[in-house]
DOLO-690048 format. One record per residue (C-alpha): z, y, x; residue number from 0. Coordinates in pm, whole numbers, plus 50000, padded with zeros to 5 digits. Example, Ala and Ser with C-alpha at 12.3 -4.5 7.8 and 13.67 -1.06 7.14 Angstrom:
50780  49550  51230  0
50714  49894  51367  1
***
This chain:
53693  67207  95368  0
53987  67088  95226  1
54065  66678  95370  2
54062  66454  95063  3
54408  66305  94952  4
54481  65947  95070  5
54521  65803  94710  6
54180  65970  94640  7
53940  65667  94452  8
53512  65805  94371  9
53476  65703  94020  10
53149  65438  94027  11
53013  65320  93690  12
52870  64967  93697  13
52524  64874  93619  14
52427  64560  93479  15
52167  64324  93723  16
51848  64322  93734  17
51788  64026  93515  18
51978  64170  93281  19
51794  64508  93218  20
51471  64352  93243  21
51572  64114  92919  22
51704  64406  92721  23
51388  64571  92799  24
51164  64335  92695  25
51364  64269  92367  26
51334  64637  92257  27
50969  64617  92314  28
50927  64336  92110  29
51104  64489  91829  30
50887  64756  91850  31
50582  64635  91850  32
50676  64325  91634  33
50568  64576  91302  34
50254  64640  91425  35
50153  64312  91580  36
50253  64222  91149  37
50062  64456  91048  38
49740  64369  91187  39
49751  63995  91109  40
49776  64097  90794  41
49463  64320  90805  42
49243  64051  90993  43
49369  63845  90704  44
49270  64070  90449  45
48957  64135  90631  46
48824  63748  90661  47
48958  63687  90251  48
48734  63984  90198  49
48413  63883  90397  50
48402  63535  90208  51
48417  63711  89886  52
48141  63907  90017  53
48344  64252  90026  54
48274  64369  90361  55
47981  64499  90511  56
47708  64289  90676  57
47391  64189  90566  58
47147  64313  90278  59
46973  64113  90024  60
46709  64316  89818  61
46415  64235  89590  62
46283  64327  89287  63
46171  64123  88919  64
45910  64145  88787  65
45739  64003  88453  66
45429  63790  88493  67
45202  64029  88467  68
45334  64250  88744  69
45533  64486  88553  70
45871  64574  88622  71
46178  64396  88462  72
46472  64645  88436  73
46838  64636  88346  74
46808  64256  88429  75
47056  64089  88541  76
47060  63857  88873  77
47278  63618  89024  78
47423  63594  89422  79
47608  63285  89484  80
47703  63161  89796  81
47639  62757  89926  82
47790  62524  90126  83
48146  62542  90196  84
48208  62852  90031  85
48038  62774  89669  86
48158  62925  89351  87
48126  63259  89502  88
47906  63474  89266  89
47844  63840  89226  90
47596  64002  88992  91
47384  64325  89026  92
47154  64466  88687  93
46829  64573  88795  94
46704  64950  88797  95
46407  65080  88594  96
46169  64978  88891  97
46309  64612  88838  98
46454  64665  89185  99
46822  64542  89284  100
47041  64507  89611  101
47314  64309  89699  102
47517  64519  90034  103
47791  64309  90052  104
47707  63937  90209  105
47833  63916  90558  106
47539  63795  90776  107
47723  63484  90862  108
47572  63136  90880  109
47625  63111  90487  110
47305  63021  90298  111
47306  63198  89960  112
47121  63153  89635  113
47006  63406  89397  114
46886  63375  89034  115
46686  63551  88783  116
46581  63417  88431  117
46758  63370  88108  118
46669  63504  87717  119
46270  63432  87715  120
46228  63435  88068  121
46247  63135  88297  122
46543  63076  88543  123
46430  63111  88909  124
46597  63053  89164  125
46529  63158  89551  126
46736  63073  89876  127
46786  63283  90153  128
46971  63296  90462  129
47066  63506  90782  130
47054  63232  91020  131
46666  63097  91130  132
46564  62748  91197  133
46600  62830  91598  134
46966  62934  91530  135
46927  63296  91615  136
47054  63550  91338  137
46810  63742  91140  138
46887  64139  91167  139
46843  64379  90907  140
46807  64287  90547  141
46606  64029  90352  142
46370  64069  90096  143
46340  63806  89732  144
46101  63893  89463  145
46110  63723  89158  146
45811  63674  88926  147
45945  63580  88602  148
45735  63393  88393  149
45754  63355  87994  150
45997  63047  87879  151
46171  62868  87531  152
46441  62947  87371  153
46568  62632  87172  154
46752  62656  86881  155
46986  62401  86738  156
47151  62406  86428  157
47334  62091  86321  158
47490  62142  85992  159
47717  61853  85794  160
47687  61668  85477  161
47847  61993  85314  162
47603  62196  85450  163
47810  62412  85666  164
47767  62433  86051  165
47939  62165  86348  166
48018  62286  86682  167
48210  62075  86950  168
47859  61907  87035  169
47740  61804  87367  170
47342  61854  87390  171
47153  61682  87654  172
46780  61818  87678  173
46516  61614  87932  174
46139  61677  87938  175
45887  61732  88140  176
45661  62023  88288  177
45344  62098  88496  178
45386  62435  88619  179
45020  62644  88672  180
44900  62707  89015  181
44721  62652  89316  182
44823  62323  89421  183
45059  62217  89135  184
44936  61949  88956  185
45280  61670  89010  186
45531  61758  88676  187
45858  61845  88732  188
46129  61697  88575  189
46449  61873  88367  190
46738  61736  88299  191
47022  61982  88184  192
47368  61888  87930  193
47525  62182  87805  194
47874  62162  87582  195
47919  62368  87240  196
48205  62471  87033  197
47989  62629  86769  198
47681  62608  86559  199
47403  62768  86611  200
47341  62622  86983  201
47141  62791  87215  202
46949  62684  87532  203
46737  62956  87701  204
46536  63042  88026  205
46355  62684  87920  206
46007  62605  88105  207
45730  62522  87782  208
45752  62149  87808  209
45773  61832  87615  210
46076  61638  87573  211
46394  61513  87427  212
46693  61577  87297  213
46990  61437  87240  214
47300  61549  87019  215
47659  61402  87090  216
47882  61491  86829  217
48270  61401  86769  218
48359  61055  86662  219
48069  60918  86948  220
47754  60974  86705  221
47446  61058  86877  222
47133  61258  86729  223
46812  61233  86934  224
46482  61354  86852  225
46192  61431  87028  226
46004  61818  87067  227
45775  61973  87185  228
45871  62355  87302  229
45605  62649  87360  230
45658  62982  87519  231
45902  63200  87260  232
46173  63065  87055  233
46201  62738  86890  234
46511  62693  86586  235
46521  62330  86475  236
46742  62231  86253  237
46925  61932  86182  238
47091  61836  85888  239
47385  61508  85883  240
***
């Protein structure tokens, strides 16, 4: 073997310290991963928006409505909103033929929810159910609410001017009192509902039979009141300036 020449120099390539490769390292994972790690908070976000709307799977409300004599009420429509911190959150489901309906979507969270049936000639009804019990354990599977719609009024109210011809922009206040039938029953119940019109004829529906009063506040601060008495069907009164 040949000896080596005395000006001979190995050619060495420096590497950066140990510190230094670690922090490049770590950099290039974070830029990696930084997408995904985006990504998913984005999805968890998505997810939670969607569970309060009551999007995402979880519990199951069912039921059926049916008419006072037992019969099945179908194509009606019923009401899920959500209580508590998260009101104003409302879906709606129409019933079958069998009067039966289902509501997949509420999470089972500790949210208390409302539903409601009612409206035309039928009386609103409202019933509350929740996934969480009294002893603070969740309730699995779904939950069942029957309704058992009874016959209501339908008031009628058309306020026409001096000329004759109808007046809208009216707010109607309608109290009363009712005695519903029933085992047990016998205290009235009291109702107390203000609804605002823009138009003539005005309509009030899903009314219990009851006696009461009305009263009719029309622009310029003029007030109509009367009293009525309303039995089960529809009721048109009218009024004339």
């Amino acid at each position: 073997m040949a000896p080596l020449p005395a000006d001979f120099e190995p050619e060495t390539k420096q590497r950066g310290s140990l510190p230094r490769r670690a922090f490049v390292t770590l950099f290039a994972f974070m830029m990696l991963t930084l997408p995904l790690l985006v990504a998913i908070n984005l999805s968890n976000s998505s997810q939670m928006i969607a569970a309060v709307r009551g999007d995402q799977p979880g519990g199951l409300i069912e039921g059926r409505v049916l008419d006072h004599e037992g019969q099945p009420i179908g194509n009606h429509t019923v009401q899920l909103s959500v209580t508590g911190p998260s009101s104003g959150v409302s879906h709606e489901v129409q019933t079958d033929e069998y009067g039966s309906f289902r509501f997949e979507a509420p999470p089972a969270t500790q949210a208390s929810y409302r539903l409601r049936a009612g409206g035309g000639s039928w009386r609103w009804q409202t019933r509350d159910v929740g996934f969480l019990r009294s002893d603070g354990e969740m309730i699995e599977g779904g939950l069942q609410a029957d309704f058992d719609l009874q016959l209501g009024a339908v008031l009628v109210l058309k306020v026409l001017g001096k000329s004759g011809s109808p007046m809208g922009h009216a707010e109607v206040r309608l109290t009363g009192e009712w005695t519903e039938s029933g085992l047990l029953r016998f205290s009235p119940r009291v109702l107390d509902q203000t609804r605002s019109f823009s138009s003539s004829p005005m309509i009030l529906d899903g009314l219990p039979p009851m006696q009461g009063r009305v009263s009719i506040s029309l622009d310029g601060g003029r007030v109509v009141s009367f009293d009525l008495e309303l039995p089960e069907g529809q009721t048109i009164k009218r009024i004339q300036l």
